[in-house]
N, C-alpha and C positions, 0 to 999 in steps of 0.2 A: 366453676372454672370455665372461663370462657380459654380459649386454647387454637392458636393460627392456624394448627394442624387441622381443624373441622372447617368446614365454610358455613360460612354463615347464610348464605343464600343458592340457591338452586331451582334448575326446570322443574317444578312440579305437578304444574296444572298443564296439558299442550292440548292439542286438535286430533284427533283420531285420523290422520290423513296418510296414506300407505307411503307417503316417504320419510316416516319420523318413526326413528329407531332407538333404543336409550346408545349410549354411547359409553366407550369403556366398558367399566366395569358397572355400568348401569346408576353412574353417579347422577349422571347427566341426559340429556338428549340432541340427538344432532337429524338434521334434513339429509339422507343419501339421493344422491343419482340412481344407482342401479344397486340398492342391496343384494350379497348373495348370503346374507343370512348367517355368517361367518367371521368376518373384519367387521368387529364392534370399535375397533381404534383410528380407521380409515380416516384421514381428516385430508386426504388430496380428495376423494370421490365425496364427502358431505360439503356439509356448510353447518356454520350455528346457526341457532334458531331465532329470529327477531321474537323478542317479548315484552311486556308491559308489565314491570313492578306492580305489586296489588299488597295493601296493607292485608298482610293475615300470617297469622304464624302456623306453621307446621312443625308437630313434634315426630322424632325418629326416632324411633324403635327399635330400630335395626341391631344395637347392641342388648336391647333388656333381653337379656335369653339364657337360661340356666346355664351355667361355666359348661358341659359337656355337650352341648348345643353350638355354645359360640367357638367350641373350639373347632367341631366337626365344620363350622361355617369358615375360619379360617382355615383349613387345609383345602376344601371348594375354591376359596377365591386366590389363594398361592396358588391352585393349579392354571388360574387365568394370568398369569405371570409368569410363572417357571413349567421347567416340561416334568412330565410326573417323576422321574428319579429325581430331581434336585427339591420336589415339594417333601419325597421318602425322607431324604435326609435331613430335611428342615426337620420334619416332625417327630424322627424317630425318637430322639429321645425325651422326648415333649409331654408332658403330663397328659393326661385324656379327657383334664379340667381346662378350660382357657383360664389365666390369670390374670384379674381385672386389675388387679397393683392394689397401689395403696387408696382404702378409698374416701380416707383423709384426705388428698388431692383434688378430690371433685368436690364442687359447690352441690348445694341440698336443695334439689326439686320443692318449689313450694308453690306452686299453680296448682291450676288443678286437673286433672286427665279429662281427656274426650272420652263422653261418656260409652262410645262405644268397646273402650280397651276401660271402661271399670273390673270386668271379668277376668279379663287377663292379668290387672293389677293385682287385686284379689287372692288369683293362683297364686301368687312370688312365693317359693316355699325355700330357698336359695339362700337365704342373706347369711347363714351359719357357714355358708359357704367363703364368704368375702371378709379382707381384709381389710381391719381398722386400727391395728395398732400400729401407734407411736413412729415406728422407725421402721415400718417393714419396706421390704424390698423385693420385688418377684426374682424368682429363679430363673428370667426368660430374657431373652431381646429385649432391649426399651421399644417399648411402640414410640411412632411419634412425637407425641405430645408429650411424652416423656424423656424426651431429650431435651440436655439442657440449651440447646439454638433455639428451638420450637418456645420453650420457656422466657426465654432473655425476648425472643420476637412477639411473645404474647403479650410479658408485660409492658413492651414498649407502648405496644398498639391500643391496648388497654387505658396504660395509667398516662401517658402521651396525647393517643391521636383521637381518645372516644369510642373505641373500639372498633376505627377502621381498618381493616387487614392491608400492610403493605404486599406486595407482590403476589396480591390476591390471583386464585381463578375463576376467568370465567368464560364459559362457553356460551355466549350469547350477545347479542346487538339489542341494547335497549333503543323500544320505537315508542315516540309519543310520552303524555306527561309520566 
């Protein structure tokens, strides 16, 4: 499942230069004037980054992580958004699993891992954990991509435009070929 809600490109190689900070929620990376170490969202005091496209694929990780991992990871990154009573009450009544949906939804990895996370692959001891039947439905918020706007804008971008994302983001000035 390719999905509008993901980007499909991102800063991931930069220069180790004392003005380059990730940005947000560390999606991204931007150049600060004067960082105080604090405002990761500043975009009057940065700039983006001039970058050079580079054929190479990077895969994220970021989600493969046991439901009671990824959920402790989502009440962390709610608090980078909400102040901590309003993240209380997101989560109170919230299972202590994150719920990955249905995951009939998603397309089936058939590459192959970098051989450095074979180990990690290895571990998945999870999957009794996840959702593959028929009609299921999580008990939670739609995340993004699971709404039906995100849907209707994937398949356009998809079965339309070749899978360019309209009203894409991007933090960055491409320089050079």
């Amino acid at each position: 499942m390719e999905s509008h809600a993901w980007y499909p490109a991102e800063i991931r190689l930069i220069r180790n230069l004392p003005d380059i900070h990730s940005f947000g929620d560390a999606q991204s990376f931007r150049s600060f004037k004067a960082f105080d170490g604090l405002n990761y969202r500043d975009k009057i005091n940065s700039r983006p980054l001039r970058v050079r496209k580079i054929d190479a694929e990077i895969y994220h990780y970021g989600w493969v992580r046991p439901p009671s991992m990824m959920q402790q990871k989502t009440v962390v990154m709610d608090g980078a958004y909400h102040d901590a009573d309003e993240v209380k009450r997101r989560h109170a009544q919230r299972s202590s699993d994150f719920d990955y949906g249905n995951m009939n939804d998603y397309s089936v990895f058939k590459d192959t891992h970098p051989q450095v996370l074979k180990d990690f692959i290895n571990r998945f001891n999870w999957k009794d954990r996840l959702h593959f039947e028929k009609n299921y439905k999580p008990a939670r918020p739609s995340l993004k991509h699971e709404k039906l706007k995100y849907k209707i804008l994937s398949a356009i971008e998809q079965q339309c435009l070749g899978g360019r994302h309209l009203f894409g983001y991007r933090n960055w000035k491409v320089v050079g070929d």
